[in-house]
ZABA-479069 format. One record per residue: x, y negated, z negated of N, C-alpha, C in turn; residue in one letter. Coordinates in steps of 0.001 Angstrom, whole numbers, padded with zeros to 6 digits, always signed. Atoms other than C-alpha are relative to their C-alpha. Layout:
XYZXYZXYZa...
//
This chain:
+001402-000221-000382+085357-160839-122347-000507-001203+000792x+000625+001256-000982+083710-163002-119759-001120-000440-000584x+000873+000569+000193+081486-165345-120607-001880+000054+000360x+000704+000236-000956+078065-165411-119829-000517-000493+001501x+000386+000956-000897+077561-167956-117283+000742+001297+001318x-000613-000378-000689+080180-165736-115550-000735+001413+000516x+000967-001308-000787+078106-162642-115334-001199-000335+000699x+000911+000547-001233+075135-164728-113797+000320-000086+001194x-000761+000571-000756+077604-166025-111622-000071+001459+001248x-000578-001347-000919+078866-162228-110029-001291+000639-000049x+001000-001497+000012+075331-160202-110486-000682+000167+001626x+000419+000144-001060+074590-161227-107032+000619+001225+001206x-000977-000985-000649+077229-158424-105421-000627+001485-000707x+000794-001570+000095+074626-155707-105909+000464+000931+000999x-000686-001405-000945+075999-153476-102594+000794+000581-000226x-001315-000235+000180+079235-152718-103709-000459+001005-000980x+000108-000625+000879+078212-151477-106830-001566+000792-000747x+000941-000787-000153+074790-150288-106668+000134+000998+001453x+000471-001327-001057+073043-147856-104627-001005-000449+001349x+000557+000758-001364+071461-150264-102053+000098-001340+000210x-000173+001541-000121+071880-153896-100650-001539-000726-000104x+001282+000459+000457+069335-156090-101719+000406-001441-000020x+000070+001767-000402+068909-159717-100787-000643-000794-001314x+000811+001031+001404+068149-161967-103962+000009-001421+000178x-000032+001130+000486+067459-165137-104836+001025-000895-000145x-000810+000765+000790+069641-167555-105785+000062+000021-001234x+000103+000004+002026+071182-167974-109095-001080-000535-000645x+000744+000446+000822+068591-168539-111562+000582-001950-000947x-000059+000502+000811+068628-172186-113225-000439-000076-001420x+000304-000374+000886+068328-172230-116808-001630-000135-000947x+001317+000357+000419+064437-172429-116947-000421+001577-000659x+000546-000680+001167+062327-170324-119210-001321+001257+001129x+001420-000447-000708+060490-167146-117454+000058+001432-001148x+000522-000364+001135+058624-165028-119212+000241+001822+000510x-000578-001325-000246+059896-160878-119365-001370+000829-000335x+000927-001060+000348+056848-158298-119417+000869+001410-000222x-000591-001015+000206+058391-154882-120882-000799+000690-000259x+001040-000919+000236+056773-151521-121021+000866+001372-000336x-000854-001352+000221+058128-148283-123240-001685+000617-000808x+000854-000829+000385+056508-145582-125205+000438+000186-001336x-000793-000226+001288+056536-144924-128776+000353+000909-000599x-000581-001038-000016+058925-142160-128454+001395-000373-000531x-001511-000130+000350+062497-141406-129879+000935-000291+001171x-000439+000169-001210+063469-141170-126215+000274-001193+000404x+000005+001337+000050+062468-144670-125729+000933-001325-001044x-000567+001130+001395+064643-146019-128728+000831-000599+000056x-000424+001490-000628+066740-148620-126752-000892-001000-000089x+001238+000761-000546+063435-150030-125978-000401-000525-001716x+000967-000253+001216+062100-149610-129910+000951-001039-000881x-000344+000112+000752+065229-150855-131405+000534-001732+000450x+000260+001231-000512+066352-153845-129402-000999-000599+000154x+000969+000861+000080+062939-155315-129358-000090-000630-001360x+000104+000113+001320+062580-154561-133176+001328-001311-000606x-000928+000614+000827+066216-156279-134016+000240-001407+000651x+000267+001140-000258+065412-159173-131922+001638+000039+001300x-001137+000029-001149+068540-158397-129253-000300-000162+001108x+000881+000865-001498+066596-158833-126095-000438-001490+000208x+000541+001199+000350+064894-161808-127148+001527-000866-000068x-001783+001608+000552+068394-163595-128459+000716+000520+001591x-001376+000180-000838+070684-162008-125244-001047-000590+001524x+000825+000623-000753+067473-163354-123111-000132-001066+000365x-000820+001692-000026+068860-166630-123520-001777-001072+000246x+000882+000851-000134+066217-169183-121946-001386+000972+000174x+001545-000921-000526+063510-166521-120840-000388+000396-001299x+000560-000251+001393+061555-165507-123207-000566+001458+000347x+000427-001198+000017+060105-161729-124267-001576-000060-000415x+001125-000023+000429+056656-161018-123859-000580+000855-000512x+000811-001129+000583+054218-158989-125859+000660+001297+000866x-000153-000985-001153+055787-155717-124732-001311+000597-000226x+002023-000832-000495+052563-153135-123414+000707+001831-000473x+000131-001193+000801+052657-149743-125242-000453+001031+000961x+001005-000438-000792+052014-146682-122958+000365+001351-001122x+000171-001326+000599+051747-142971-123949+000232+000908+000994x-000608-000993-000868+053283-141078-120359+000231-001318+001143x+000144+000395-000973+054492-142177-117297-001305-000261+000845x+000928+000584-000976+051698-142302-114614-000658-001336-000237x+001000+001099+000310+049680-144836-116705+000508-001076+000145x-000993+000924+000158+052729-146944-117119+000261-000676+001143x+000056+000188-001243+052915-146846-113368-001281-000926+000488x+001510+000507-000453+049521-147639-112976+000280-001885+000049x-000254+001481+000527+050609-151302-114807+001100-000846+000845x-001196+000715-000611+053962-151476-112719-000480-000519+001168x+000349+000368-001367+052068-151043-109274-000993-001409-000144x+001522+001229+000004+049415-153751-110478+000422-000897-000047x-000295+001168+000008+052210-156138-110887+000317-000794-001561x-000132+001088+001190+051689-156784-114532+000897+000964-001449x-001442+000093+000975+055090-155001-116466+000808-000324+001324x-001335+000153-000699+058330-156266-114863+001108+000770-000072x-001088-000819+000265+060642-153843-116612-000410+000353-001037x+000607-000904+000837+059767-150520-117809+001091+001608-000688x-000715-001251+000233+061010-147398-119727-000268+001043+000275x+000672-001155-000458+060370-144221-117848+000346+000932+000375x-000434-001536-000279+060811-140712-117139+000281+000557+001145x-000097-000289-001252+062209-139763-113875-000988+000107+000857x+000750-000693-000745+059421-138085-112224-001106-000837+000100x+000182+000802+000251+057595-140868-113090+000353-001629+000822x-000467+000573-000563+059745-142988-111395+000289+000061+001530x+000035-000496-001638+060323-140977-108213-001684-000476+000568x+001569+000366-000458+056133-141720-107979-000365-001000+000205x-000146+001325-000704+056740-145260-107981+000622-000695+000829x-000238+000747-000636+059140-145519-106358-000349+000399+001663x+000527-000631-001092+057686-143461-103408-001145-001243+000444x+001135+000648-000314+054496-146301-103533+000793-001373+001016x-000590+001006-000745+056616-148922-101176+001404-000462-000468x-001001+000365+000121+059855-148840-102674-000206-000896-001596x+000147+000789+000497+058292-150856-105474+000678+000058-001145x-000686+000321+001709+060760-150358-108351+001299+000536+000573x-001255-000558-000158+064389-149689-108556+000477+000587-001214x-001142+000109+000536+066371-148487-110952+001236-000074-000499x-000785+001247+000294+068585-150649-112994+001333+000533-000828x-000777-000727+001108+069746-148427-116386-000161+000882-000200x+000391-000908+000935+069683-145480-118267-000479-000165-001354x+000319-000223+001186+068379-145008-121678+000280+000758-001103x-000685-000979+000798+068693-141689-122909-000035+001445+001219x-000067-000846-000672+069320-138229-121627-000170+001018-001592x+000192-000378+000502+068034-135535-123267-001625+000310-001647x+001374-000165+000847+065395-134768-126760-001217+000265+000901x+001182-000141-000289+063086-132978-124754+000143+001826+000058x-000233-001395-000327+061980-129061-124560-001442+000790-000230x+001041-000289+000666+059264-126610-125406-000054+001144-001217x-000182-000744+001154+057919-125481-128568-001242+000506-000535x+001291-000735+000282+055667-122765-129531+000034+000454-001370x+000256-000230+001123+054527-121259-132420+000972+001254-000479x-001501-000971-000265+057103-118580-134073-000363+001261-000137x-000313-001256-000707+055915-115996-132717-000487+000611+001379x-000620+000288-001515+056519-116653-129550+001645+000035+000141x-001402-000070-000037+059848-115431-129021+000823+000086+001204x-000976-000098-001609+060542-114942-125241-001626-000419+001009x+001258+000146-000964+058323-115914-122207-000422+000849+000301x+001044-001060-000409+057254-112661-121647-001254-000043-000734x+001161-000496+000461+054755-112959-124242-000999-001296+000376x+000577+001403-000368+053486-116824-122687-001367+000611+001175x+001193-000520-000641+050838-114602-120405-001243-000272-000493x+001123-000076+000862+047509-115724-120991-000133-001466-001073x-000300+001058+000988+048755-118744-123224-000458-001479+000618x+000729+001388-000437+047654-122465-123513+000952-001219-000372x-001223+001105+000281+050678-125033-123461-000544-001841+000143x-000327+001368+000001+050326-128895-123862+001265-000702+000681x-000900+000311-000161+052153-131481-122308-000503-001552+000058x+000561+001606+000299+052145-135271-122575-001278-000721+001459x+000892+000194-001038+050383-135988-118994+000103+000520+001015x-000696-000944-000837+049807-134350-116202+000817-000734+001291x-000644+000540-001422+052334-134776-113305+001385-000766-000986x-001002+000640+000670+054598-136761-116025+001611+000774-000033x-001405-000435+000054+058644-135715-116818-000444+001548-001055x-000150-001366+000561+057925-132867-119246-001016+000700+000523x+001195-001580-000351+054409-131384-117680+001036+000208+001023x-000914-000483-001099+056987-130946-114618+000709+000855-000180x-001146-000553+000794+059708-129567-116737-000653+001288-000021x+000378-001388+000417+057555-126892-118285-000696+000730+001262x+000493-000381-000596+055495-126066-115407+001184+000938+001103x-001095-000536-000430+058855-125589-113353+000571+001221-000273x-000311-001121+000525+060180-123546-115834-000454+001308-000334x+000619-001315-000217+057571-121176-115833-000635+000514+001076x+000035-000563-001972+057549-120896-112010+001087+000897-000208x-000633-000650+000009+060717-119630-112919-000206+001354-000559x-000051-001374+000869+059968-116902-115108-001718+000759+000965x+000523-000292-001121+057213-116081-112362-001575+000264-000394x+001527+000526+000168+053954-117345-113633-000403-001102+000531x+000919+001146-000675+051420-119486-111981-000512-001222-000682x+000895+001166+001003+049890-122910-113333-000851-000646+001294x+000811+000643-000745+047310-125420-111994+000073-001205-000469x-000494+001169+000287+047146-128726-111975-001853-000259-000779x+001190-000208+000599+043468-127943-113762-000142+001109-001155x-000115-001182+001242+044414-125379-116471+000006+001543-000079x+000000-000860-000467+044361-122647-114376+001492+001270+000097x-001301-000454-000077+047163-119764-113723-000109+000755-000784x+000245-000602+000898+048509-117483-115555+000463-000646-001180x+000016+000555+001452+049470-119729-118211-000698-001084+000388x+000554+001602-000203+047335-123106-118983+000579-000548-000646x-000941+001442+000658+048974-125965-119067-001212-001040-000272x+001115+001143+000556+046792-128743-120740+000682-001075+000073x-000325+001305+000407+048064-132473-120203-001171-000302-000759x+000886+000882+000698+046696-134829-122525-000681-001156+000447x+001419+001190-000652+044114-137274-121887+000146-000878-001118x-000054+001319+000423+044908-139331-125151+000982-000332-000507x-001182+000541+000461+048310-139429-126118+000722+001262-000694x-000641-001305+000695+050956-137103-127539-000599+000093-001299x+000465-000625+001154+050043-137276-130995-001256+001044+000260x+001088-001175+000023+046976-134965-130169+000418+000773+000513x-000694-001054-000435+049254-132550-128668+000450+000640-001177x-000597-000429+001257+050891-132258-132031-001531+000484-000988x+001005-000361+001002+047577-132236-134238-000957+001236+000624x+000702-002058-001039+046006-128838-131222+001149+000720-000648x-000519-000571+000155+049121-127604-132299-000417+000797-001217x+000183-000098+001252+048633-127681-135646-001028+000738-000420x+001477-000352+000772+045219-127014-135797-000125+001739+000835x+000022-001557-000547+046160-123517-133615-000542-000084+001398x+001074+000195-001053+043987-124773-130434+000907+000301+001019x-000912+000114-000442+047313-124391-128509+001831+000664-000480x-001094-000774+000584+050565-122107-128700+000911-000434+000350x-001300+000971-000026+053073-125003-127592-000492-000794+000878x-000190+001034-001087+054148-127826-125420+001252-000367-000048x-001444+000482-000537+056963-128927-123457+000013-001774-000475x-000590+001723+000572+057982-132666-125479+000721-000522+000065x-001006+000875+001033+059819-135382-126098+000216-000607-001244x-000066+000708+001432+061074-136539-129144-000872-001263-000111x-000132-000938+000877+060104-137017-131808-001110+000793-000374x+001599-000638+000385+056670-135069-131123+000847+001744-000177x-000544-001272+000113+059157-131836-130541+000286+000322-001637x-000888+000242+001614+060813-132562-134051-001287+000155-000548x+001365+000138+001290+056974-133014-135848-000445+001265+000293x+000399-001028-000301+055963-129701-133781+000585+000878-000804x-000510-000824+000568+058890-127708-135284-000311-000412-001701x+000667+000118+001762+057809-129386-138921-000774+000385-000200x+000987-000703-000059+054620-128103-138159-000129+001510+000266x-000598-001754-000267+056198-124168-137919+000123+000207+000941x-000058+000005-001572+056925-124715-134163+001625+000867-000398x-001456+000207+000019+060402-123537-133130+000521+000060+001420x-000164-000178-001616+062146-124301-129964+000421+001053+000829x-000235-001281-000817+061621-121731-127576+000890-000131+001096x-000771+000616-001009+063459-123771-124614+000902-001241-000399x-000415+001151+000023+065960-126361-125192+000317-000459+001474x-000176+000361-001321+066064-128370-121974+001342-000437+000097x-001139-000126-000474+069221-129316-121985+000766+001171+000253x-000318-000836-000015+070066-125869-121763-000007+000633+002062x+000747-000096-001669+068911-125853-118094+000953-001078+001285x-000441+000909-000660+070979-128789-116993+001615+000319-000126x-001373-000460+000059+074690-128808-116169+000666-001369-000896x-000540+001038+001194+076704-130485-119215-001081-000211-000894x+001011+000446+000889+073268-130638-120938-000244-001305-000049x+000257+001543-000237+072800-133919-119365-000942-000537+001123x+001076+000558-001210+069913-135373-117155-000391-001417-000542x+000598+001219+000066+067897-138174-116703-001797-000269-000724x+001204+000193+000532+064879-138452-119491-000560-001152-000279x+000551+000694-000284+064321-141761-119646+001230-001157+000760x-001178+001059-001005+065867-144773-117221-001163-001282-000181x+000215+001498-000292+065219-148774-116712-000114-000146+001412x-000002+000282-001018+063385-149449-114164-000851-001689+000192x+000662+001516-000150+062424-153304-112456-000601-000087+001377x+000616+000272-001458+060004-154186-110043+000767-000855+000560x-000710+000639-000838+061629-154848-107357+000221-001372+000737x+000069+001834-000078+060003-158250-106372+000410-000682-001618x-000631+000755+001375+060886-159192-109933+001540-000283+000423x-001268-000067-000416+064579-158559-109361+000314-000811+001313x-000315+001524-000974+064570-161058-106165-000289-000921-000757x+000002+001311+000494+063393-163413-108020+000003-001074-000995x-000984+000281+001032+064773-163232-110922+001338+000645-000696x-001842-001071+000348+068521-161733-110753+000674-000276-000944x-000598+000479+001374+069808-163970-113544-000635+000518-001434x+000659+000197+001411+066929-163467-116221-000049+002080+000291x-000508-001129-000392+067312-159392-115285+001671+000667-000610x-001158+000245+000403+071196-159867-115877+000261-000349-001541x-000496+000506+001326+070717-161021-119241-000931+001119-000874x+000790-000330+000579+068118-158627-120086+000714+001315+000157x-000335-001623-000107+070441-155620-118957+001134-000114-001197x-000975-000174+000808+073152-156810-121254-000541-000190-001772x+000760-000522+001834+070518-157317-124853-000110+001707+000572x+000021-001891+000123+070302-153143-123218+001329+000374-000555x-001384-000793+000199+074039-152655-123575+000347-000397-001413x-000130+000828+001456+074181-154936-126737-000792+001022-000663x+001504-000564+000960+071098-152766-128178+000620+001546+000051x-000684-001705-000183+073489-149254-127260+001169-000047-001072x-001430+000160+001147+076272-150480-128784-000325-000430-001448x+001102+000028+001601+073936-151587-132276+000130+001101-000466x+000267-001277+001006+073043-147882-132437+000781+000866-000037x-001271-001369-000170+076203-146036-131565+000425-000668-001518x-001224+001324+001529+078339-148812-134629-001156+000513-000903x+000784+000399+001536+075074-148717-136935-001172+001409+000055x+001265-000892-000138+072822-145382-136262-000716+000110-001004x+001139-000063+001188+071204-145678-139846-001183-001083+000021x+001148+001011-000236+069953-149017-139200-000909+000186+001342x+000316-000121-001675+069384-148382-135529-001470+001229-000403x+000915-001120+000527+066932-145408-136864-001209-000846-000999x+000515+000417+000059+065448-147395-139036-001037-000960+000384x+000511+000942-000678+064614-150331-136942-000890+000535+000719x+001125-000704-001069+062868-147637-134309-001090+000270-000818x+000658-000615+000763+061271-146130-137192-001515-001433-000512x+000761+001649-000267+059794-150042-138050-000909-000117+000947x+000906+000330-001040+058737-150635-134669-000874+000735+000184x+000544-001059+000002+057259-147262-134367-001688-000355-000986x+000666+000463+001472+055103-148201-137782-001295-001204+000715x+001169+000883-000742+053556-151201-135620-000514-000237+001240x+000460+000380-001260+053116-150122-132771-001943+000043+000339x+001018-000781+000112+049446-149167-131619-000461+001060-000108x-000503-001298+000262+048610-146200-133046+000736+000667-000155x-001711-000476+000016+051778-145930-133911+000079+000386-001770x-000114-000040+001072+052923-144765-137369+001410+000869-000201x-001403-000153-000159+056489-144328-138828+000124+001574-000461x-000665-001928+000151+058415-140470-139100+000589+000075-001156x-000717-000385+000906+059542-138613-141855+001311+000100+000173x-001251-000003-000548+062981-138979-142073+000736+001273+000115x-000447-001404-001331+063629-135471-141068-000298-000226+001016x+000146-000267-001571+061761-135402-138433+000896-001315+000817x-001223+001098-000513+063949-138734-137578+000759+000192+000553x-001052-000266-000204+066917-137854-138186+000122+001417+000605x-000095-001175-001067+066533-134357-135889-000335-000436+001150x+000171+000418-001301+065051-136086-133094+000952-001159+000350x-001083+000745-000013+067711-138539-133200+001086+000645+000905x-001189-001024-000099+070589-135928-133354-000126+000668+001639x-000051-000888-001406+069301-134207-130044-000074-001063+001624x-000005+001088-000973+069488-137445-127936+001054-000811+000504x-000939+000930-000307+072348-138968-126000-000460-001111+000378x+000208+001260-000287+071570-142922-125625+001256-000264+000432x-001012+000279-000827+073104-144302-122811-000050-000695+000988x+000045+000784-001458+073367-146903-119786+000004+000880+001292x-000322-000013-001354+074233-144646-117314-001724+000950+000186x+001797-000113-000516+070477-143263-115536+000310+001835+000880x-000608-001134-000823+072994-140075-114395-001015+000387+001160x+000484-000107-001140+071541-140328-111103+000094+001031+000611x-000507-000910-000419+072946-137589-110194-001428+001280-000180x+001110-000871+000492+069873-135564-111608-001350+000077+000899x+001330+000268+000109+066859-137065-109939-000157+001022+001348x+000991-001132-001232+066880-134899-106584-000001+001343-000185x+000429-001544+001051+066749-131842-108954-001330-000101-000157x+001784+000119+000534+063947-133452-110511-001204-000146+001258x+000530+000418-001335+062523-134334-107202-000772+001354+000409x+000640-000908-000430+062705-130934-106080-000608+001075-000419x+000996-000564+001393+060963-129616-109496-001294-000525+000220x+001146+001012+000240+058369-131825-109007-000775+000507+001593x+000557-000283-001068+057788-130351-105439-000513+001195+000215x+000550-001347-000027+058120-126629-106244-001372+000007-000786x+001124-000591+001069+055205-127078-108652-001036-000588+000660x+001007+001150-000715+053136-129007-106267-000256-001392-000660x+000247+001079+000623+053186-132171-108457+000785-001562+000538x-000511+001259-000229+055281-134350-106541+000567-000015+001766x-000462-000385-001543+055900-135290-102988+001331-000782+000359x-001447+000111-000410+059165-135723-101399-000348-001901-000083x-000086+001458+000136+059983-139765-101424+000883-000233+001574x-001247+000316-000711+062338-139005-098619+001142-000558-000357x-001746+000867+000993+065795-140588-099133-000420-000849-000886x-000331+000943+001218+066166-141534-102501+000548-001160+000391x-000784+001193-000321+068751-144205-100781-001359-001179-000680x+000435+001624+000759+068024-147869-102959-000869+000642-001263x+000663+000011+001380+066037-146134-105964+000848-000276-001232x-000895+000497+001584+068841-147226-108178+000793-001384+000581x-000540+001374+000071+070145-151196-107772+001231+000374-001106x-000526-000260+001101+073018-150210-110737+001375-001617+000173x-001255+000880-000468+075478-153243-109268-000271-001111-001590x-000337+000923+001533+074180-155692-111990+000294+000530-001321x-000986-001110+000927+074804-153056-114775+001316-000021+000020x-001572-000320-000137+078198-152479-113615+000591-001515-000044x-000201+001931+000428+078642-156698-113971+000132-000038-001506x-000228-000097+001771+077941-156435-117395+001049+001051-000454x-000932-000594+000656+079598-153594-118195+001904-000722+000312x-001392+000079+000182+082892-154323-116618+000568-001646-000716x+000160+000960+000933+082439-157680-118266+000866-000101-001287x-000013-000417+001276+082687-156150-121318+001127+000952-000231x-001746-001128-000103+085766-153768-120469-000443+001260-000458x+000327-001572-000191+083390-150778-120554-000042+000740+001684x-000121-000943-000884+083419-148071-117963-001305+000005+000890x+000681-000074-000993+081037-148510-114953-000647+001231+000301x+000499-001411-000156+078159-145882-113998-000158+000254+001691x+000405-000261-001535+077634-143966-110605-001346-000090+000329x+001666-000548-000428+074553-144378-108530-000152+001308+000942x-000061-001343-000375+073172-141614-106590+000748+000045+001377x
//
């Protein structure tokens, strides 16, 4: 295994092995800069939840230090924080990502996270979309990775939506966070929503049952639900402290593949303190767990699907060539480092 110093050393040979050439900095000397991180307190997110919690970022962060990470509740908002300059590296949902990175190129991404735990779930008796006519669906925000998803999917089945609640089905994003998607559910105000874990998992505890599994839609049952992405002026000008922060990610994969009880727990912890955060029954846990591949690679391969989901529904505009939305060269440093298997960019 190569040393540290040695993966600082090579992360600079981003063309080869990413998805665009990118001029950096010089090596980082070993001074102290400070990491802004931004996830959600989702199952999806639980790279983000569990490496923070077990202190693996922080320790493979070497001299830099981890700051207060910032708590969001959907993409756009999260965006809102990236374009303003103040997260450096965030956890986010494709579609999400295509929107930033459409604003000047301003983010790349770096990793993957997870693929998968997301779908929609109505009440049980709702058994096929024919009977969704007329109906009032939730989704975490609008324009985000799952209002896209569902809205998509019921272009397919050849109903209308609005980006105002309109159509023949209404779609409702939320205005304060998933948990109130789950408690309309509950309370009947609403006959599903397209989620991510583990609000899907508390829906079906709440007599939901999944009417769509999204991986069911994808080929191999594999896409891109959440990825690592870094502002891009960050990444010039700091390629070393980046480099160390992608390998506490691979360190923090390999934790929960070897240890998934603790790894569950630890999310479950962080979860507990986050804001407004509060920890899961360990069913609903351990099911939203189970339906989630965690993973480095960002299967790139997905996003000009999502792209052109995001266009049929009117919610997203072309970016033009994806070309450079994925940097993956320092990833593939670490990994082969480590004598794991290297990911493709797009």
């Amino acid at each position: 295994m190569a040393k540290r110093g040695a993966i600082v050393a090579t992360t600079l040979g981003l063309a080869g092995l990413g998805g665009t050439t990118l001029v950096v900095a010089p090596a980082q000397a070993a001074s102290s800069t400070s990491v802004r991180i931004a996830y959600f307190p989702n199952i999806t997110h639980a790279p983000a939840l569990v490496g923070v919690e077990k202190g693996i970022f922080a320790k493979d962060l070497g001299p830099d230090k981890l700051a207060t990470p910032q708590i969001f509740s959907a993409g756009p908002e999260e965006n809102t924080a990236i374009l303003a300059g103040s997260v450096d590296i965030a956890f986010e949902g494709a579609s999400s990502i295509v929107s930033a990175y459409k604003s000047s190129h301003a983010v790349t991404i770096i990793a993957g996270a997870a693929s998968g735990g997301a779908g929609l779930v109505t009440k049980s008796s709702i058994t096929s979309a024919k009977q969704l006519k007329g109906a009032s669906l939730g989704s975490p925000q609008l324009a985000n990775t799952q209002d896209i998803a569902l809205r998509y999917w019921l272009k397919t089945k050849g109903y209308t939506t609005t980006s105002t609640g309109g159509g023949d089905v209404h779609v409702l994003p939320s205005a304060t966070g998933n948990g109130t998607i789950v408690t309309e559910f509950k309370a009947g105000k609403i006959a599903g929503a397209w989620m991510p874990q583990p609000y899907e998992a508390e829906m079906v505890a709440d007599g939901g049952h999944v009417l769509v599994n999204e991986a069911t839609l994808w080929p191999g049952g594999k896409w891109a639900t959440t990825n690592v992405v870094v502002r891009t002026a960050f990444l010039k000008a700091h390629p070393a402290t980046v480099s160390r922060f992608l390998k506490g990610l691979v360190d923090t994969l390999a934790y929960m593949k070897a240890h998934p009880a603790a790894a569950q727990a630890a999310a479950n912890k962080q979860l507990a303190t986050l804001q407004g955060g509060k920890p899961l029954k360990s069913s609903v846990l351990k099911k939203a767990w189970s339906s989630i591949l965690f993973t480095d690679d960002p299967i790139a391969s997905s996003l000009p699907k999502l792209v052109a989901h995001g266009e049929a529904v009117g919610l997203l505009k072309s970016p033009g060539s994806l070309n450079g939305i994925d940097t993956l060269g320092p990833l593939n440093t670490v990994l082969k480092a480590k004598g794991e298997p290297t990911v493709p960019s797009l």
